[in-house]
C-alpha positions in Angstrom: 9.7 22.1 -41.9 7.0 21.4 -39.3 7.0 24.8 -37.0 6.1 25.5 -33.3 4.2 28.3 -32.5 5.6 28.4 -28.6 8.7 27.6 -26.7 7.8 29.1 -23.5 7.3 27.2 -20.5 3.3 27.3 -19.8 2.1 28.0 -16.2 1.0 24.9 -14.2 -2.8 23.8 -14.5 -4.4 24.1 -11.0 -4.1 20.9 -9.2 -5.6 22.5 -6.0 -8.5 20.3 -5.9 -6.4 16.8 -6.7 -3.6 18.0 -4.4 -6.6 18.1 -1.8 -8.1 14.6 -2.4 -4.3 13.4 -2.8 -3.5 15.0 0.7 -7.4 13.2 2.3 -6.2 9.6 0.2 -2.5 9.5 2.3 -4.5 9.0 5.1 -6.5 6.1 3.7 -4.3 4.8 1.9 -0.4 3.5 1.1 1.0 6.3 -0.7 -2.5 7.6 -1.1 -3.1 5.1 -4.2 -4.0 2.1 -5.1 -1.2 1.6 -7.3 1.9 2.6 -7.4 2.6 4.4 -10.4 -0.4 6.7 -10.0 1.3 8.5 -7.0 3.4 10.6 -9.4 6.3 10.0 -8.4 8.6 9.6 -11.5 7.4 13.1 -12.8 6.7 16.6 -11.3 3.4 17.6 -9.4 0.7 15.6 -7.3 -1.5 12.9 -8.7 -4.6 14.0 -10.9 -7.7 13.1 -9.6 -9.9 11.9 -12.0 -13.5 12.9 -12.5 -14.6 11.7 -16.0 -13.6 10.4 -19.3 -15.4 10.7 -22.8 -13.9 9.7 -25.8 -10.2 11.0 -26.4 -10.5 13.4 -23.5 -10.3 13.2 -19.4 -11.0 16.0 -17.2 -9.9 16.0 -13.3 -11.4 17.3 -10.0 -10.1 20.9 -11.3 -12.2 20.3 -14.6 -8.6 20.7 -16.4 -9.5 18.7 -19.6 -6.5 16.6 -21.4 -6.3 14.2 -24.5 -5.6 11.2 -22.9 -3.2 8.7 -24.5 -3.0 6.3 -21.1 -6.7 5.0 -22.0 -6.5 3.1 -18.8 -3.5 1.8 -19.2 -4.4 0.3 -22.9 -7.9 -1.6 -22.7 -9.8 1.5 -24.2 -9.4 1.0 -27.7 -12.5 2.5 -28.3 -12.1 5.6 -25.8 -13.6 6.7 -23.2 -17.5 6.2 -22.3 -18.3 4.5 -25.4 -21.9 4.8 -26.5 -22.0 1.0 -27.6 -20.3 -0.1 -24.2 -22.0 2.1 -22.2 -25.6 0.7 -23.1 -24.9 -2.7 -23.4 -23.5 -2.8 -19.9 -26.7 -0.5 -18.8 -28.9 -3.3 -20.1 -27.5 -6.0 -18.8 -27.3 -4.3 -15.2 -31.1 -3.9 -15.3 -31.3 -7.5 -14.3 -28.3 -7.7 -11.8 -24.6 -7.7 -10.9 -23.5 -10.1 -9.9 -24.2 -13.7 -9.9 -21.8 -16.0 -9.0 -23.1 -18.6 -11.6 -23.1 -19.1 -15.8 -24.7 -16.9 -17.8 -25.1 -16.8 -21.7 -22.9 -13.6 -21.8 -20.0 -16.0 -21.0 -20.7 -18.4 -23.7 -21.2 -15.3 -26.1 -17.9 -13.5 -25.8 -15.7 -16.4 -25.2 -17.6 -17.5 -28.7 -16.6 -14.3 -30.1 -12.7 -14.8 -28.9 -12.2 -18.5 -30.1 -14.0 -18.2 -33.4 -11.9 -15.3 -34.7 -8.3 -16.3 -33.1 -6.6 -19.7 -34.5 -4.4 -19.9 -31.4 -6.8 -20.7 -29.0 -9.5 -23.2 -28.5 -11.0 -23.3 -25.5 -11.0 -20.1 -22.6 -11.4 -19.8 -18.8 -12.0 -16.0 -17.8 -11.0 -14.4 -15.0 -10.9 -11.0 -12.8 -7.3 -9.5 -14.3 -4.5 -10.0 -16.2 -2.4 -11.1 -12.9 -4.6 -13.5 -12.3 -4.8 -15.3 -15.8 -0.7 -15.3 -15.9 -0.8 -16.7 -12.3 -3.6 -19.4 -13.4 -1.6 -20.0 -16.9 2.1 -20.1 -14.9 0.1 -23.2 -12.7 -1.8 -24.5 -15.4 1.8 -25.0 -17.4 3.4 -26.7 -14.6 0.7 -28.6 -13.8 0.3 -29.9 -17.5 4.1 -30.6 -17.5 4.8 -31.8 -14.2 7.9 -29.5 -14.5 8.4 -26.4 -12.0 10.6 -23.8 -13.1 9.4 -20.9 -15.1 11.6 -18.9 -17.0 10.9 -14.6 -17.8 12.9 -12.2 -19.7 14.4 -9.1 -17.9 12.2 -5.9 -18.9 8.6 -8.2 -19.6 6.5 -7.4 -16.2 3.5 -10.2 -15.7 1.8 -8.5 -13.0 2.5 -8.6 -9.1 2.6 -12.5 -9.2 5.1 -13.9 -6.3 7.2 -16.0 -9.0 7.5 -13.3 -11.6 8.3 -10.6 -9.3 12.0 -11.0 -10.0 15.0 -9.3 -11.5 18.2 -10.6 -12.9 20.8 -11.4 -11.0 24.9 -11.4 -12.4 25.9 -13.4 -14.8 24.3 -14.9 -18.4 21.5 -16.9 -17.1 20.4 -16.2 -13.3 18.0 -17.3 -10.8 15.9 -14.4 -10.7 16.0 -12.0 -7.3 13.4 -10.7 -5.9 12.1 -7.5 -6.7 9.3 -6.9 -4.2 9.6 -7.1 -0.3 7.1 -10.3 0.7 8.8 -12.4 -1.9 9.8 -15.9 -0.4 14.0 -16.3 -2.0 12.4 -20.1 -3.0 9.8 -18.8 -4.6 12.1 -16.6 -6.6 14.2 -19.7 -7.0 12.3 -21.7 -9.3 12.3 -18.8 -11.8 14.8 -18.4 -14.5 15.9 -14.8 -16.0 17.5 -14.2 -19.3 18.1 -11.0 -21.2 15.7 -10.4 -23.9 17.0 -10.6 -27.6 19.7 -12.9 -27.0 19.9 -16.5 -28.0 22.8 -17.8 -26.6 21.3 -16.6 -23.2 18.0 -18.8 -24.2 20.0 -21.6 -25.3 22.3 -21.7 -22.1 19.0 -21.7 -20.0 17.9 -24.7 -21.5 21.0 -26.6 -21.4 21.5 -25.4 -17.7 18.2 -26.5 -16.9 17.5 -29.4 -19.2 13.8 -31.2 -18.7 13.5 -28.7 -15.9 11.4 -25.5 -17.1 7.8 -26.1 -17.4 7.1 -22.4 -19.4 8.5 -19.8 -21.2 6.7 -16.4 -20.5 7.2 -13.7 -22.6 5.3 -10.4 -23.4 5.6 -10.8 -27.4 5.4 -7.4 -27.3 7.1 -6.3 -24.6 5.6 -2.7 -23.4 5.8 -2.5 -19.6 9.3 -1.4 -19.6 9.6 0.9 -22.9 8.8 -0.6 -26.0 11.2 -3.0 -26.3 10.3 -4.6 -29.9 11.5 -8.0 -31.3 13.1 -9.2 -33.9 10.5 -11.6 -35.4 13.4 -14.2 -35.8 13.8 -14.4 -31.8 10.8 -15.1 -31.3 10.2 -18.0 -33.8 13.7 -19.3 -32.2 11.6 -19.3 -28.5 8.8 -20.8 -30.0 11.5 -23.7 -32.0 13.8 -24.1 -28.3 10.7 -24.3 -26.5 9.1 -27.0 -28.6 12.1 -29.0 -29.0 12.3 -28.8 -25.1 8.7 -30.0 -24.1 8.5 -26.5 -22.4 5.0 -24.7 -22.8 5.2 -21.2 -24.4 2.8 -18.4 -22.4 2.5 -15.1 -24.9 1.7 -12.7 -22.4 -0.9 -10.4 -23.9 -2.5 -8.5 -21.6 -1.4 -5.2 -23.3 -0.6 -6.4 -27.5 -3.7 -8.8 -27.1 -6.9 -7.3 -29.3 -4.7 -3.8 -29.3 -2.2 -4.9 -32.6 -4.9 -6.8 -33.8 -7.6 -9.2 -32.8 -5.7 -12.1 -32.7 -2.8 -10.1 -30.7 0.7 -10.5 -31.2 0.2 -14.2 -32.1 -1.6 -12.9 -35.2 0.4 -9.8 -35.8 3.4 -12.7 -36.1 2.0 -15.7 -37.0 3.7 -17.1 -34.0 1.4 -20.2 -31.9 2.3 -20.1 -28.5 0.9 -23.1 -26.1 -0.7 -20.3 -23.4 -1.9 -17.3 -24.0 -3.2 -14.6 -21.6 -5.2 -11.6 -21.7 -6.7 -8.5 -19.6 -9.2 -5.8 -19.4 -9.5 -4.8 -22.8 -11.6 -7.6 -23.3 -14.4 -6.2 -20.8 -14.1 -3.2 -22.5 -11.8 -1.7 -19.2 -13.6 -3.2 -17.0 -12.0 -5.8 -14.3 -11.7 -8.5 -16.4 -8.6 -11.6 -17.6 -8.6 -14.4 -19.5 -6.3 -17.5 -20.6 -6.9 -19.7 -23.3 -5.1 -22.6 -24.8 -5.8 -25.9 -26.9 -8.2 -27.9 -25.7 -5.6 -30.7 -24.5 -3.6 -28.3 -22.6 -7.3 -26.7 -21.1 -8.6 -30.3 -19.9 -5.9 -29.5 -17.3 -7.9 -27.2 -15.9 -10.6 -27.9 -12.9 -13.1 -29.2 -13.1 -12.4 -31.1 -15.7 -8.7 -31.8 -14.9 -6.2 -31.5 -11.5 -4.8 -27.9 -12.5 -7.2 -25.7 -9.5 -8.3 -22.5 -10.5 -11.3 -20.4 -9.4 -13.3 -16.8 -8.9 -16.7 -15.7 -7.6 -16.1 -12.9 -10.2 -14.9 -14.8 -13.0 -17.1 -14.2 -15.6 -19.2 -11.5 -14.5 -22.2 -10.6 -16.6 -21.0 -6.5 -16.5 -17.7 -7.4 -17.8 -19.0 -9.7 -20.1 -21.6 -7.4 -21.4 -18.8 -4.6 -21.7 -16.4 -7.2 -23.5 -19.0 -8.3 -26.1 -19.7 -4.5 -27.4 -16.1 -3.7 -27.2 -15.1 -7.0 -29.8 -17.8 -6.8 -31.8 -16.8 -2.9 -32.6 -13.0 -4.6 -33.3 -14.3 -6.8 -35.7 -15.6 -4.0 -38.3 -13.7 -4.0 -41.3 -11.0 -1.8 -41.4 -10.9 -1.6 -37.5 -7.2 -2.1 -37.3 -6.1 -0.5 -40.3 -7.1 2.9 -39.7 -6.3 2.7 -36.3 -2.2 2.0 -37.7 -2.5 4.3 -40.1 -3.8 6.9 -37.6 -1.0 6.4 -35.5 1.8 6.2 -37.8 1.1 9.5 -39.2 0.8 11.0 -35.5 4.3 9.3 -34.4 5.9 10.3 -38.0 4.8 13.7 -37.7 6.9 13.9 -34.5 9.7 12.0 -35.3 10.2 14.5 -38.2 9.4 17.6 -36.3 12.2 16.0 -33.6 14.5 15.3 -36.1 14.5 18.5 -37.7 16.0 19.9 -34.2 18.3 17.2 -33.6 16.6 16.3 -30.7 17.7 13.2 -28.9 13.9 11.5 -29.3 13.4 7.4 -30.6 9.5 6.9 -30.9 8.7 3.0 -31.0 5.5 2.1 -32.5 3.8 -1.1 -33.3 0.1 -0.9 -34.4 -1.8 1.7 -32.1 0.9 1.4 -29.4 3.9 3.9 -29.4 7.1 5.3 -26.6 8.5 8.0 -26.6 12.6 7.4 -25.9 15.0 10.2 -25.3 17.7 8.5 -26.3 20.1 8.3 -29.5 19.9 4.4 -29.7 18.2 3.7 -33.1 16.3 1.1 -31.3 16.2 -0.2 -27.9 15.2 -4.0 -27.5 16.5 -4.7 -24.2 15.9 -3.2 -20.6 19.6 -2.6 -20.2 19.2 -0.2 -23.1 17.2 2.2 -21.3 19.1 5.0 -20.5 17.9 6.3 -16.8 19.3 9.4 -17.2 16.9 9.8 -20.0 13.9 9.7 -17.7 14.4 13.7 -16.6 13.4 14.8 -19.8 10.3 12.4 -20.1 10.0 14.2 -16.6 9.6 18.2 -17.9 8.1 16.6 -21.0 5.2 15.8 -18.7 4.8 18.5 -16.9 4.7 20.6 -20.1 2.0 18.5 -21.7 -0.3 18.5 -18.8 0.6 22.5 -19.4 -0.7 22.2 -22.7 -4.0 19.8 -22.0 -1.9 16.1 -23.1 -2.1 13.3 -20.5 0.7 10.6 -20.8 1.3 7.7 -18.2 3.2 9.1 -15.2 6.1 7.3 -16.3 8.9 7.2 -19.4 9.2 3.7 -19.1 5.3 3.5 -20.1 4.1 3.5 -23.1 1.1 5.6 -25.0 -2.1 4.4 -26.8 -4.0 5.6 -29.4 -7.7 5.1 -29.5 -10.4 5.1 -32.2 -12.1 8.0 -30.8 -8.5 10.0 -31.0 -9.1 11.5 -34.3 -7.3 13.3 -37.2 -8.4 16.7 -35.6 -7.5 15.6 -32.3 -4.6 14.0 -32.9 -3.4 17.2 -34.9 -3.8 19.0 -31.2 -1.8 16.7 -29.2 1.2 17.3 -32.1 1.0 21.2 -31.5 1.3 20.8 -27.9 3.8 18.2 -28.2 6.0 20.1 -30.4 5.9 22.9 -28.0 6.8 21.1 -25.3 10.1 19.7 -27.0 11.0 23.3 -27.3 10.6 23.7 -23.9 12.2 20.7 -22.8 15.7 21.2 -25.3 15.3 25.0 -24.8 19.0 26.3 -25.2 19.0 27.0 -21.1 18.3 23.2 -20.8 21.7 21.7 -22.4 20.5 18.8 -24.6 22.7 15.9 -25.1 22.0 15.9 -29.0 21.6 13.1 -31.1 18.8 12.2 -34.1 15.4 10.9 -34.2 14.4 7.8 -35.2 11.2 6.1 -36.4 11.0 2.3 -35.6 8.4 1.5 -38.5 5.8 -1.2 -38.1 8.3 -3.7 -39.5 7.6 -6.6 -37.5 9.3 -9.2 -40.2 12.9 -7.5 -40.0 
């Protein structure tokens, strides 16, 4: 049996000098952020401010230092302030920053995408993930002269106007808008099903029939929990959508490069028509791309009608970041240890939950992993999600920041292993995860038992 050493509650950290900057960024500021979710407001305490990152570790304004497992949000598969990164981009910045005009650092890494990813054949790059789905979601109906879109309730695509939509009632719904700002026509030409269900798919495309131009789907869907596919759902997409002349956009902002190089696509041997990636190809820097074949890419201006442009597309620092980042993935054995790594981490949990019939799922595919309070062996679909469940990802938090563990400020987000978390390090964030569980299911803190389960990296189930 895997033992705790503590199941006391830990005193906060000192937050004085981030609760000040918070306080000085209100005033500057909406919510004193720049996006939401960093305001803190689906756990306890104010924003950390952040004053550096190296390797597996942050520290904030209050030089608390934490193993980080948000990695900005995913891109930094490497860690923080890697060495290789770090110089390339130096070198390059020697001769500028910006240049509004080709360089051979474009040429390189986009020769360093295509040649090592069947899927794609030619690439247009970009300043973000939300901006390559918005260029693909225009390419697509440009290339099919078709203009509804459909999305899957629980995959977020970025704060596009189209995509920022919820379900309605009913099997197959217009979407609703989910954001103030959002024109009810805009929302109208987009299509929501429920993820993991085929007869809502098939509906869609009878209801609509010659009428959707794309199918968007995060293949992996990890914006909203973990939310993992049967691989049989998602060759039916790719079989409906063929059948139906309707492009199929992977959205792989987050599984992209992270699962493996080749992304989700790969990890499935799935070819979807679009596919669409973010900043962990400029190595966390502000960086997207899409790529398709290069029929559906001739589309794209100036060599076709679809417009689509950026002074900062293709900038030489992201570029220069990118190509150190992907050349470091494409090391033998990159991806493999970086599984393994994390399988034993999440195992080691689920068994130490387990043991205490604590009510904890841990999805994991690759270096990705969520941690569920639920009893739900697995949860595929947003509806799943228990809300309730979010207040003890909320003292969960709290306690780990206690302990020196930083997690996204959010249980519906999901965590990230890097290459520079190691055995040693990763054996640290177990202790103080452990002990926090205690705290968290403490017998004052009523627990509404349950088991723990392990959803294995068996994508072919």
């Amino acid at each position: 049996m895997i033992e705790s050493k503590d199941k006391i509650s830990k005193p906060d950290i000192s937050r004085a000098k981030s609760t000040e900057l918070y306080n000085k960024a209100k005033t500057y500021f909406p919510g004193g952020v720049n996006s939401p979710v960093r305001a803190f407001k689906s756990v306890y305490g104010t924003p950390l401010f952040i004053k550096k990152g190296d390797g597996a570790y942050l520290w904030d304004a209050d030089d608390n230092q934490f193993i980080d497992f948000c990695c900005s949000w995913g891109p930094l598969i490497l860690g923080h302030n890697h060495p290789a990164i770090r110089e390339k981009v130096i070198e390059v910045m020697q001769n500028g920053m910006s240049f509004g005009a080709p360089t051979a650092l474009e040429n390189e890494l986009a020769e360093l995408i295509i040649s090592n990813n069947p899927f794609i054949e030619k690439i247009r790059f970009n300043s973000s993930g939300t901006e390559a789905v918005m260029s693909a979601i225009r390419l697509a109906r440009g290339y099919t002269k078709r203009d509804k879109i459909l999305k899957f309730e629980g995959c977020y695509h970025g704060h596009v106007d189209a995509l920022l939509v919820k379900a309605g009632s009913g099997l197959v719904t217009f979407g609703e808008t989910s954001s103030a700002g959002v024109p009810k026509a805009f929302a109208d030409e987009t299509i929501v099903v429920a993820l993991n269900d085929k007869e809502a798919l098939a509906k869609a495309f009878e209801d609509f029939k010659d009428q959707i131009a794309a199918v968007i789907m995060e293949p992996i869907p990890a914006n909203n929990g973990l939310l993992l596919q049967h691989t049989e759902f998602l060759q039916y997409l790719r079989e409906i959508c063929t059948a139906n002349g309707t492009l199929l956009i992977f959205d792989e902002v987050i599984s992209g490069f992270r699962v493996g190089f080749a992304g989700a696509a790969g990890l499935y041997q799935i070819k979807p028509d679009i596919i669409t990636y973010g900043k962990i190809i400029g190595g966390g820097l502000p960086v997207g791309a899409y790529g398709a074949s290069a029929q559906i890419m001739s589309s794209v201006s100036p060599e076709g009608p679809v417009y689509q442009a950026g002074t900062l597309s293709g900038n030489p620092v992201a570029m220069a970041a990118g190509i150190a980042q992907l050349t470091e993935l494409l090391k033998p054995g990159f991806y493999e240890d970086q599984n393994q790594r994390t399988k034993d981490f999440v195992n080691d949990i689920v068994e130490y939950a387990s043991q205490r019939n604590y009510p904890l799922v841990i999805s994991r595919v690759g270096s990705i992993f969520w941690l569920a309070f639920d009893t739900n062996a697995v949860i595929r679909k947003a509806e799943d999600i228990d809300p309730k469940s979010m207040d003890h990802f909320k003292k969960l938090h709290l306690e780990l920041l206690n302990r020196g563990v930083y997690m996204g400020p959010s249980g519906y987000e999901v965590g990230f292993v890097s290459a520079a978390h190691t055995t040693a390090i990763l054996d640290t964030a177990k202790q103080a995860i452990f002990e926090s569980l205690d705290v968290v299911f403490s017998p004052s803190q009523p627990s509404p038992g349950g088991r723990a389960l392990n959803e294995q990296a068996d994508f072919r189930e």
